[in-house]
C-alpha angles and dihedrals in degrees: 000000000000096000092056102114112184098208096042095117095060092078083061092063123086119256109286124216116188086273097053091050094054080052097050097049084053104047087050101050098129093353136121113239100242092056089052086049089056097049098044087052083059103047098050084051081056087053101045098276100308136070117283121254129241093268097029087060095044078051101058128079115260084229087068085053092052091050094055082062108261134127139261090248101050096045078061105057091039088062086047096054096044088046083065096048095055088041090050092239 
């Protein structure tokens, strides 16, 4: 099939800085892509259309990261990545 283009799926993700792709390798451990998809669509509706930065995401309650789908542990170590990155570590 000349028109497969296996990479194809990545023009349907959002821009992605350092910090949402962290995100994003997070959000897809052991996830399809088209789940991760999914739960990245709603958390950037929770953040104003786009991914939340380092310190928006530190903001928010853990409860608004739950609701986008994903899970407790990952909402953790969401919080703990983006920790890091306002430390500068």
């Amino acid at each position: 099939r000349p028109d497969f283009h296996p990479r194809g799926w990545t023009a349907e993700l959002p821009r992605l800085d350092a910090f949402g792709t962290l995100i994003f390798q997070v959000l897809g451990q052991q996830l399809s892509v088209a789940a991760t998809r999914t739960i990245l669509a709603r958390l950037e509706g929770a953040f104003g259309g786009h991914l939340p930065s380092p310190e928006e995401l530190l903001a928010v309650d853990p409860q608004v990261l739950r609701a986008s789908g994903m899970s407790n542990r990952k909402a953790a170590t969401l919080r703990a990545v983006a920790e890091r990155f306002v430390d500068g570590d």
